[in-house]
C-alpha positions as CSV (number, residue, x, y, z in Angstrom):
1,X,80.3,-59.3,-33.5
2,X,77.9,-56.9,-35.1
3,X,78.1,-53.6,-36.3
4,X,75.7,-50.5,-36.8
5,X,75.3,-49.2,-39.8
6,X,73.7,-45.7,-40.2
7,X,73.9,-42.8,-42.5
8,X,72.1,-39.5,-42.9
9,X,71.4,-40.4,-46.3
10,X,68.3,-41.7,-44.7
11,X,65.8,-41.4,-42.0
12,X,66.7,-41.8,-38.6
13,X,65.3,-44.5,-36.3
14,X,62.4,-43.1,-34.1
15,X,62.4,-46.2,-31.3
16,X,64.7,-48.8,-30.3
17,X,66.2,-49.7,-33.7
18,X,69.0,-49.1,-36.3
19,X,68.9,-48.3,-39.6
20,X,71.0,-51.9,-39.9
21,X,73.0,-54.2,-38.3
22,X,75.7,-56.2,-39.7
23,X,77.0,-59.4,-38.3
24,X,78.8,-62.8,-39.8
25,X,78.5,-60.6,-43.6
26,X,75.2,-60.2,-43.5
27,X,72.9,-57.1,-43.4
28,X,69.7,-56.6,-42.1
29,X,68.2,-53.6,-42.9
30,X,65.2,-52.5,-41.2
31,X,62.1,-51.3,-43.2
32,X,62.3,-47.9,-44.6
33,X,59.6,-45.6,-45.6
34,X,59.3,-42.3,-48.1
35,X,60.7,-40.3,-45.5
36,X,62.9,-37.5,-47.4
37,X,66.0,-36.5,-44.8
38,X,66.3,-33.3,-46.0
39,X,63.0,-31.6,-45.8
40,X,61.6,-34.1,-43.1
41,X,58.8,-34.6,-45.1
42,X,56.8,-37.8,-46.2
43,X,56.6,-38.7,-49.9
44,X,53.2,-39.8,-50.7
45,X,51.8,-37.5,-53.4
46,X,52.3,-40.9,-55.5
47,X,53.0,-44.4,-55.0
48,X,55.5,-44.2,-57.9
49,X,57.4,-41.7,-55.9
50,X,56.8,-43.3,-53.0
51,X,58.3,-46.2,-53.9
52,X,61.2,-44.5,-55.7
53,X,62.0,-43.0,-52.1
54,X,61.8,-45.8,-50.5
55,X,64.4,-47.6,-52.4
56,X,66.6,-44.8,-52.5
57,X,66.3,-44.4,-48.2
58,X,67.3,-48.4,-48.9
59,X,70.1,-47.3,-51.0
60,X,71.6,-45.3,-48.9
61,X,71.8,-47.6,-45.9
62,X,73.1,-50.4,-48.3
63,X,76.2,-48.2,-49.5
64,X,76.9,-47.1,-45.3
65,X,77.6,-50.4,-45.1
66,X,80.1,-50.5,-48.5
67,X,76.9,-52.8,-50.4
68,X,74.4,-52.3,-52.8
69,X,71.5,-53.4,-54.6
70,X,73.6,-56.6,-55.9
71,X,74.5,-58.0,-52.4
72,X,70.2,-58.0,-50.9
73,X,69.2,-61.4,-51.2
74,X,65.7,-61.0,-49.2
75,X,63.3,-58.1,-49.3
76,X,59.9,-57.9,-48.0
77,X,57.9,-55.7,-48.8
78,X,54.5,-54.3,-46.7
79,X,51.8,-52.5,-48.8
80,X,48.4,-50.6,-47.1
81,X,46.7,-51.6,-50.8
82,X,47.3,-54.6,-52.9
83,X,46.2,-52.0,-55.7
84,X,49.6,-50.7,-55.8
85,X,51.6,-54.1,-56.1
86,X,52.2,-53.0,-60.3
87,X,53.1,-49.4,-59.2
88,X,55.6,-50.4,-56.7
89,X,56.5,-53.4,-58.3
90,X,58.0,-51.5,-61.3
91,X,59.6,-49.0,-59.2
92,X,61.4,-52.0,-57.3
93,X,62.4,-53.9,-60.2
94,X,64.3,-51.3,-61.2
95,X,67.1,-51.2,-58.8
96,X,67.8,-55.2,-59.9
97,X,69.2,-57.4,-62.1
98,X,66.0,-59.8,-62.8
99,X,68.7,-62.5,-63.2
100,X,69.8,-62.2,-59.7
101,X,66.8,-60.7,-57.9
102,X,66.3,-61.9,-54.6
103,X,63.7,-63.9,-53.1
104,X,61.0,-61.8,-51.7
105,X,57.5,-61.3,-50.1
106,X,54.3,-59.2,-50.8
107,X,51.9,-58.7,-48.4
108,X,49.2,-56.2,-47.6
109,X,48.7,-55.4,-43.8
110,X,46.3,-53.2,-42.3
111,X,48.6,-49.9,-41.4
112,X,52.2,-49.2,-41.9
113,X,54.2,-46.0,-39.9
114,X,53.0,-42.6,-40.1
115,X,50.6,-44.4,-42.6
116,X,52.3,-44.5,-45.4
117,X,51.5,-47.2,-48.4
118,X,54.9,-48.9,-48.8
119,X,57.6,-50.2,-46.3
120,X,60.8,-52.3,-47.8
121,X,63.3,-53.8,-45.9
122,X,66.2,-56.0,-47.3
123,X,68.4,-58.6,-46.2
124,X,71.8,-58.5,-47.9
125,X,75.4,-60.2,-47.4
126,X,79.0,-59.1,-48.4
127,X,80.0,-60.6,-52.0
């Protein structure tokens, strides 16, 4: 059986999509972006900050569904530059353990939503 998972905490889906679905334990969140709930407004003055948002958007949807940053064991993350990989990078590695990080992926692509730099979405299961 799976469940939806959302939360105001973070921006709402614009298309045929949830924030995250859990099934069997395990969580799939979708890609999030620097979109700030409150104000409605994109984060992209920096790609320190955009980043930060980002992982707080993933944040949020990880605790709606009673998890955190402890339980993602996949993240993929989609960049607009490979000039920010250190920038986001540090911002990222912030939210883990580097013991029990999870496996991951990097990759530049040509355009992301609303054009932002960064998109992050996470794969995590119930401990």
């Amino acid at each position: 059986m799976k469940k939806i998972i959302e939360t105001k905490e973070a921006p709402a889906p614009i298309g045929a999509y949830n924030q995250a679905v859990l099934t069997n334990g395990t969580l799939y969140v979708s890609g999030q972006i620097a979109l700030d709930t409150e104000s409605g407004e994109l984060i992209t003055s920096d790609i320190q900050s955009e980043a930060k948002k980002v992982m707080e958007n993933l944040k949020a949807v990880l605790k709606a569904a009673d998890m955190n940053f402890s339980n993602v064991v996949k993240a993929s993350i989609f960049l607009s530059d490979m000039e920010n990989f250190s920038a986001v990078n540090e911002i990222y590695s912030s939210y883990f353990n580097h013991d029990t990080a999870p496996a991951r992926e990097c990759v530049q692509v040509a355009a992301l939503p609303k054009y932002v730099n960064v998109e992050i979405s996470v794969i995590a299961v119930e401990s």
